[in-house]
N, C-alpha and C positions, 0 to 999 in steps of 0.2 A: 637818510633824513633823521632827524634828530627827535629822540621822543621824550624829552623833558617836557613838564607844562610849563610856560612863558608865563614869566611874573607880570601883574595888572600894569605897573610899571612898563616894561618891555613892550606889552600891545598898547599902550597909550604912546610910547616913544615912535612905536614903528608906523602905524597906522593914522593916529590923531583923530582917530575918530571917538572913541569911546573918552567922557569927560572925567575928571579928577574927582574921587569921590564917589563913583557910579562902577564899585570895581564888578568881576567877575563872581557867583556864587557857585562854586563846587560842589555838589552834592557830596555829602560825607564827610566833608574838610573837615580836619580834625590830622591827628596824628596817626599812623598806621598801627603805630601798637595797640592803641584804643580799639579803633575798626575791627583790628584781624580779632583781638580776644572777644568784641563781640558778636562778631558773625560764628567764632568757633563753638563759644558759648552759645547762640542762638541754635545751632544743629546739635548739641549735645556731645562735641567730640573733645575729648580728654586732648590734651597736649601732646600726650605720647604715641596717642593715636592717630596724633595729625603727622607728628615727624615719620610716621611709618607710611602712612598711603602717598607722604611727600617723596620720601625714603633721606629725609634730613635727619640729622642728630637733634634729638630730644632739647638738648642746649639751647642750641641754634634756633628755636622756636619759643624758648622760654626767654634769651636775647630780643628775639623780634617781638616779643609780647610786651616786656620791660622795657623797650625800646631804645634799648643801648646798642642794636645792631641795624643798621639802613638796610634794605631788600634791593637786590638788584629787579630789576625789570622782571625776568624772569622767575626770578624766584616765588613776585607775587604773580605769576601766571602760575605757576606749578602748586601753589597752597590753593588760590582758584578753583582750579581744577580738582585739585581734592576735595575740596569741599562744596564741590559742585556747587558754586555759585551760578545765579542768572547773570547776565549780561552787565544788568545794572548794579548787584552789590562787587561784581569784577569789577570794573569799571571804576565806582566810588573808592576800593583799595588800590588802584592804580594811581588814582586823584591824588590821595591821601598820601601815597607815596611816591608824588610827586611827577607822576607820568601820564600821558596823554593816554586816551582812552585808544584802544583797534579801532573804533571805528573811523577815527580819524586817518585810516589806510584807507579808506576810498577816498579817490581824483577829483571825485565830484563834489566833496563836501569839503574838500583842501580847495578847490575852486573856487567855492561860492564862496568860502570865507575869505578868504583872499579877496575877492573882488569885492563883495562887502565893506572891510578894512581898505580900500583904497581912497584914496581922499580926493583923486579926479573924478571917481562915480558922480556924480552929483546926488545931492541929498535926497529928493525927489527920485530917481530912481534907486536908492537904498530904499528910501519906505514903499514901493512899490513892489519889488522885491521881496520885503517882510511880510507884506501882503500874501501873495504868490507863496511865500511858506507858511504861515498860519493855515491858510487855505489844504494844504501838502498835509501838513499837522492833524487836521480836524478831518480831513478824509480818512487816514490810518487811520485815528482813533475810530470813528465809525463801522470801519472794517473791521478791523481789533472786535469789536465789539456784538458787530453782525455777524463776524464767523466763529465766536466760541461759544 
C-alpha cells in the first residue's frame, strides 16, 4: 500500500465528495525541517546528539534541518524514536513530510474512510455515520479522562 499523503486535489478527484476550498488541515503542516528542529529543540537535544541515538552522520541531520535533504519514511520513524516522540508529534513529522500517519494501518479506519469518500453512500447516511463517530470520539475522550 502506498504511504504517501494524497493531495486535497487527489481526494477531491477520487471521491467528490469533499468540496473545492474546504481542503484538508494537517496538524503541523509546515516543512519538516522546521518541525524536526523544533521538536529537537523542544527536548533540549544538540544535533549531534540526535545523529548519535539515530546512529546518522551529524551532516545528514544538519541537511534535514536546513532542509535541503527529503527523509525517507523511515528515517523519520528512526529520529521518532529517538526522540521519543508521542504518537502525535510522530505523526505531525510524518505529515509534514509528507506521509500518512501508522495508524492509518488499521482495515478498519482504511474502511470507514473509504466508504465515507464513496459517492453511492448517500448523504444521509454519511452524516449518520459522523454521528456514530463524534459519539466514538467523545466516549474515548471521557475515558481518557476518567482513567488518568
Amino acid at each position: 500500500m502506498e504511504d504517501r499523503v494524497l493531495s486535497q486535489t487527489d481526494i477531491q478527484q477520487q471521491s467528490g465528495v469533499i468540496e473545492p476550498g474546504r481542503g484538508l488541515t494537517i496538524p503541523g503542516e509546515g516543512s519538516v525541517a522546521r518541525l524536526l528542529t523544533h521538536l529537537r529543540q523542544e527536548r533540549g537535544i544538540s544535533k549531534s546528539e540526535l545523529a548519535e541515538r539515530t546512529g546518522m552522520n551529524p551532516s545528514s541531520i544538519t541537511r534535514l534541518e536546513q532542509g535541503t535533504r527529503d527523509p525517507e519514511r523511515e528515517t523519520i520513524l528512526q529520529i521518532a524514536a529517538a526522540l521519543v516522540l508521542p504518537m502525535a508529534d510522530r505523526d505531525r513529522l510524518l505529515a509534514a513530510g509528507g506521509y500518512r500517519s501508522e495508524m492509518w494501518d488499521d482495515p478498519m479506519l482504511i474502511e470507514l474512510a473509504q466508504l465515507m469518500a464513496e459517492p453511492a453512500i448517500p448523504h444521509q447516511a454519511r452524516e449518520e455515520a459522523r454521528s456514530v463517530v463524534k459519539m466514538a470520539i467523545a466516549y474515548l475522550k471521557l475515558r481518557r479522562l476518567s482513567d488518568s
